[in-house]
C-alpha positions in Angstrom: 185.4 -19.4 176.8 188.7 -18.6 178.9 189.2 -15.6 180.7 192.1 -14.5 183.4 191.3 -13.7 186.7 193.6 -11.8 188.8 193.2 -14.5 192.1 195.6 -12.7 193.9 198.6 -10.6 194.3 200.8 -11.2 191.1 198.6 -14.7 190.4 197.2 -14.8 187.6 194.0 -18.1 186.4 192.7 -18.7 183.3 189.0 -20.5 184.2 186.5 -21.7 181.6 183.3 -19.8 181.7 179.7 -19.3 179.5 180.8 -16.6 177.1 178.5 -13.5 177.4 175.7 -12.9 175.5 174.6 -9.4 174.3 171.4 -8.2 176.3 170.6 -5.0 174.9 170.1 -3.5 171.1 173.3 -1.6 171.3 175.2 -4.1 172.5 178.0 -6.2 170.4 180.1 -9.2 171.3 183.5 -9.1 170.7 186.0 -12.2 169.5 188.8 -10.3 171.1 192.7 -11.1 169.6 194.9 -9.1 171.5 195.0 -6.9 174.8 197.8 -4.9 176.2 199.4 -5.1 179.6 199.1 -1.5 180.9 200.4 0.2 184.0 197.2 0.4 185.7 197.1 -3.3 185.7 200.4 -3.6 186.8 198.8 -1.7 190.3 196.4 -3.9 190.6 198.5 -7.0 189.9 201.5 -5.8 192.6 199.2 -4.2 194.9 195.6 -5.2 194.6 194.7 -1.3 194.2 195.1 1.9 192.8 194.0 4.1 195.6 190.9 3.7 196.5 189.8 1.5 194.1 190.6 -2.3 196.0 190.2 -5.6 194.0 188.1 -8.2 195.5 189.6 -11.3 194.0 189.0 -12.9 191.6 188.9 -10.1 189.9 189.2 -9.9 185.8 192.0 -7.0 184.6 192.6 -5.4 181.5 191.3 -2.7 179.5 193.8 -1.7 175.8 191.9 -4.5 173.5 190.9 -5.1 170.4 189.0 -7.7 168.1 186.5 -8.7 165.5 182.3 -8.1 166.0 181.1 -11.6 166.2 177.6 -10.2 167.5 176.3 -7.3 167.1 173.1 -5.5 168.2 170.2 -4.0 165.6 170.8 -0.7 167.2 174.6 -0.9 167.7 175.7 0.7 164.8 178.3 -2.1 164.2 178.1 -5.6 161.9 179.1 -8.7 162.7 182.9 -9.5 161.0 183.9 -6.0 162.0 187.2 -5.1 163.3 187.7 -2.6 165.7 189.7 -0.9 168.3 187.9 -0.5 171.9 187.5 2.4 174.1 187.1 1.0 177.5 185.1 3.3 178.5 181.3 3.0 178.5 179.8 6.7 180.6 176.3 6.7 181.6 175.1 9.2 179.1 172.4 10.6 181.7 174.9 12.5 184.7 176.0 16.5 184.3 179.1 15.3 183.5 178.1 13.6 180.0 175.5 15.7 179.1 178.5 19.1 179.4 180.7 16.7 177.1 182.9 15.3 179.8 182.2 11.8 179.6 185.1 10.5 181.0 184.2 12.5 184.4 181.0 10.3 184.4 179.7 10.3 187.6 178.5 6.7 187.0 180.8 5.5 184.5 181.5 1.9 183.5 185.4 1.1 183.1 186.7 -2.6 181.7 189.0 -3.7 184.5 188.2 -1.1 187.0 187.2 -2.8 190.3 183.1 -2.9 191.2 182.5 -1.3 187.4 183.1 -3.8 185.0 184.9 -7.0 184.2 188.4 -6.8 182.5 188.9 -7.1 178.8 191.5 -10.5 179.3 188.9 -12.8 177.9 187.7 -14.8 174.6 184.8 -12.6 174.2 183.3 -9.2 175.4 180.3 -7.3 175.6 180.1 -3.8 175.7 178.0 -0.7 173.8 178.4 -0.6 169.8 179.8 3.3 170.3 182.8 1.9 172.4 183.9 0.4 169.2 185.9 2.4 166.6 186.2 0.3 163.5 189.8 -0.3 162.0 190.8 -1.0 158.1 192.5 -4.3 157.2 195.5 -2.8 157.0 195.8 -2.5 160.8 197.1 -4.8 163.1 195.6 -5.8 166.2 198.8 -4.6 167.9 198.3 -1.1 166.2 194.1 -1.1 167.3 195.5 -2.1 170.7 198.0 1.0 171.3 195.3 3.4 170.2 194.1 3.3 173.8 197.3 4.6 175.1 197.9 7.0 172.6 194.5 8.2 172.8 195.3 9.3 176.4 198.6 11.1 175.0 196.5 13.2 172.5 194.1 14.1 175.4 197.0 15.2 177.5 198.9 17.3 174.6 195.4 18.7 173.9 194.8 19.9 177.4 198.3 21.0 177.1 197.4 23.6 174.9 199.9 25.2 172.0 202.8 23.5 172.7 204.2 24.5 168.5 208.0 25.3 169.2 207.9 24.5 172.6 210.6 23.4 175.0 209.1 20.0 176.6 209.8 17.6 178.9 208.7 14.1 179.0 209.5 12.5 182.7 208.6 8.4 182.4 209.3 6.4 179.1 207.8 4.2 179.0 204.2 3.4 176.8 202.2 6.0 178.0 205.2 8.7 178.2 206.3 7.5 174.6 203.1 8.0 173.0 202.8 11.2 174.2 206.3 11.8 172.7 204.4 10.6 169.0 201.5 13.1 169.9 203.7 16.2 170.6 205.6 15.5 167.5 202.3 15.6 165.4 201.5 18.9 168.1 204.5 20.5 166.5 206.3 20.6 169.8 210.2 22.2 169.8 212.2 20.4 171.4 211.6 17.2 173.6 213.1 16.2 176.3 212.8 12.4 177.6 213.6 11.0 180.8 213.3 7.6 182.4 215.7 5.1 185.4 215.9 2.0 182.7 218.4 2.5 180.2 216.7 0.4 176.7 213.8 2.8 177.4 215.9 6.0 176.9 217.5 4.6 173.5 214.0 4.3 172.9 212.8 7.7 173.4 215.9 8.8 171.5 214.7 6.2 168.5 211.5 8.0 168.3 212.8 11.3 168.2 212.8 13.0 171.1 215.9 15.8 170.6 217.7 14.6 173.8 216.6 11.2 176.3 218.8 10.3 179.2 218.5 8.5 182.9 216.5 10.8 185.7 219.1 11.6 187.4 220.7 13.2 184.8 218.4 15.5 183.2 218.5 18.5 185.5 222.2 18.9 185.0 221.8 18.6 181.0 218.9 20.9 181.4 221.0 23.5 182.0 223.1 23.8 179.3 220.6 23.4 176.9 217.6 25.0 178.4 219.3 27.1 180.9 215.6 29.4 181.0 214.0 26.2 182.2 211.1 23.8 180.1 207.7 25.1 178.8 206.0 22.4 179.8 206.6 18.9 181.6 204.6 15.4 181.2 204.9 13.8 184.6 204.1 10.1 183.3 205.5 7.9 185.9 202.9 8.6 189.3 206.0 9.1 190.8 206.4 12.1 193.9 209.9 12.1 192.8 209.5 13.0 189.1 206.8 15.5 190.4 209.4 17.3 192.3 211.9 17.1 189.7 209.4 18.4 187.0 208.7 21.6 189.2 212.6 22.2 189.5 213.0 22.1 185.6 210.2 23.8 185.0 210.7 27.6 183.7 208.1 30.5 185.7 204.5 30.1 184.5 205.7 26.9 183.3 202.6 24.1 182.8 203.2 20.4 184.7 200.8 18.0 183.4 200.1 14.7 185.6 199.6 12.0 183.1 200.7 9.1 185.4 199.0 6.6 188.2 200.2 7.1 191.6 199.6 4.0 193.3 198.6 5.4 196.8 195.8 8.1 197.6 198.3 11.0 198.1 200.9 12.9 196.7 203.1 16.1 197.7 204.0 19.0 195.8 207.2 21.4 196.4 205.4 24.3 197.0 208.9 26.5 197.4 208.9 26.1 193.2 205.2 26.1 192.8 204.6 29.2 194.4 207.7 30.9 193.5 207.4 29.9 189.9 203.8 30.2 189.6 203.5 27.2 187.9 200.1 25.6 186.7 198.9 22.0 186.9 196.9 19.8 184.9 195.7 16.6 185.8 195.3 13.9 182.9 191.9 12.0 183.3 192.3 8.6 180.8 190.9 10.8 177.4 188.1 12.4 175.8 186.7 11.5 172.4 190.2 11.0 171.0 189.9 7.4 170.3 188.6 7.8 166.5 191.3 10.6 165.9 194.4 7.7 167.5 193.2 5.1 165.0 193.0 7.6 161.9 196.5 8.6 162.8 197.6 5.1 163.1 195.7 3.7 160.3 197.3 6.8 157.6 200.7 5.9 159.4 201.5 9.6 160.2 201.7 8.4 163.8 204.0 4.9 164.4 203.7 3.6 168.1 204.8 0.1 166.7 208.3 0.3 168.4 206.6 0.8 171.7 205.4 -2.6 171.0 208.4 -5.5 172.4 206.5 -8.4 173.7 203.8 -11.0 172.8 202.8 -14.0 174.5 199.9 -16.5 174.0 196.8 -16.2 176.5 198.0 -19.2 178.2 201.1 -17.3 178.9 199.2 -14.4 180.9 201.2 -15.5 184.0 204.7 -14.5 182.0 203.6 -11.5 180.2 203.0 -9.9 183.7 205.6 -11.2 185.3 208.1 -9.8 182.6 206.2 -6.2 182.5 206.1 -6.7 186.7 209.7 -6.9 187.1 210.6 -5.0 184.0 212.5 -7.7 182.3 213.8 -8.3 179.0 213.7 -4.7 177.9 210.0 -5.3 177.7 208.1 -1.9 177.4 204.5 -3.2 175.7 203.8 -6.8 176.5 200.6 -8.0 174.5 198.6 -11.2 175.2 197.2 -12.7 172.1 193.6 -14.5 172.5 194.0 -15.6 169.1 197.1 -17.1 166.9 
């Protein structure tokens, strides 16, 4: 089979390998057809890290997939010829952590891409547990099974979120991750939602999907004050950006809630404690999701949530070199680049 190997900073090799075989009864093999290029790889492809988690190259990347059962394991659950979406994910089910329903905490968890846990998901085939595998209706694309990871993180988020019905909301980072959350405070019944991003095709975007007002970063504070002079319920910081942290604790309103959705790409961050403090505001970090994967592809599947405008790119697997190139350098108005395994 072919799989892509990250061989470097921003190379990218397709090599010919034995396809894997299942090796335990709750195992299945998956013929995968598509996998998105996410953020995360987009560290580990500029930088060879995210924090302290260091590539040793060659290293296979990528993690949003989805595909058809080829193989499946007498205890998996599954049958070969099924079509599911993936959650990359596969926790230990032993630690404290799993057994106080926190698996993705797992203190010995098993991540698709994630450097000395488990081979990326850019390949012909895959092997992983039956119960990462969510199965999807025919009436689903591959491109919809895909974005279910995403926008399974952006349910987790709006969940941790609390009520956020009628709700002044701030969305800081458009782009796949920040727009899904955008579809999954919509279905939250949020109030009004306000987008933000530095690239201008993403902000017509957020304004596409409905988000009441969308403009550049550097704008928002000054429209903020006009239209929510008392200051925002609650802000998505979805870029990993100290910038946008700061920015979300100045719109902020007191006893407002910041919620930290996005990758930093170094080990640290700062906070303005000056607003913090003075504000009293509370933070929630965003760790990838918990058991919402099921709930993204029934909300997909019955069309009451549409992330298919998030979707602008799609290259063939022999094209893995372009498609992160193009989501590297943010060209073409490219917001979701997909790479399809199969035609």
């Amino acid at each position: 089979m072919k799989k892509a190997y990250l061989t470097a900073v921003g190379s990218i090799e397709l090599r010919n390998e034995p396809a894997p075989v299942i090796e335990r009864d709750d195992e299945v093999r998956i013929r995968v057809h598509s996998v998105g290029v996410c953020g995360s790889d987009m560290h580990y492809f500029r930088s060879g890290r995210i924090g302290r988690q260091i590539v040793k190259f060659p290293w296979a990347v990528g993690h949003e997939c989805a595909g058809v059962i080829d193989q499946a394991g007498p205890s998996s659950g599954l049958a070969a010829g099924t079509r599911v979406a993936v959650d990359p994910l596969a926790p230990c089910l032993a630690c404290d952590q799993c057994a106080g329903g926190r698996e993705h905490t797992c203190r010995n968890q098993k991540f698709l891409g994630v450097p000395d846990q488990m081979p990326g998901a850019m390949a012909e085939y895959l092997v992983l547990p039956g119960r990462c595998c969510v199965a999807i209706p025919d009436s689903m694309t591959f491109h919809q099974a895909v974005m279910t990871e995403p926008f399974a993180i952006a349910l987790w988020a709006v969940k941790l979120a609390g009520d956020v019905a009628g709700k002044s909301v701030g969305i800081l980072g458009s782009g796949p991750v920040g727009l899904c959350v955008l579809e999954a405070l919509k279905l939250a019944g949020a109030g009004r939602v306000f987008a933000t991003d530095l690239l201008d095709y993403r902000v017509a975007l957020a304004a596409k999907m409905g988000a009441a007002w969308s403009g550049k970063a550097e704008d928002v504070e000054e429209s903020m004050a006009s239209r929510c002079p008392l200051g925002l319920d609650v802000v998505f910081e979805c870029a990993g950006d100290n910038d946008a942290i700061d920015q979300a604790a100045r719109l902020l309103a007191p006893g407002g809630l910041l919620v930290l959705v996005g990758i930093p790409e170094g080990d640290r961050i700062s906070f303005d404690m000056n607003y913090l403090r003075r504000k009293e505001l509370r933070v929630q970090n965003v760790r990838r999701q918990n058991g919402c994967t099921r709930r993204a592809v029934e909300l997909t599947a019955s069309g009451r949530a549409n992330l298919d405008p998030i979707v602008t790119h799609r290259y063939e697997f022999d094209r893995s070199q372009e498609a992160f190139d193009t989501v590297s350098r943010y060209a073409d108005g490219v917001v979701k680049a997909m790479i399809d395994m199969v035609g």
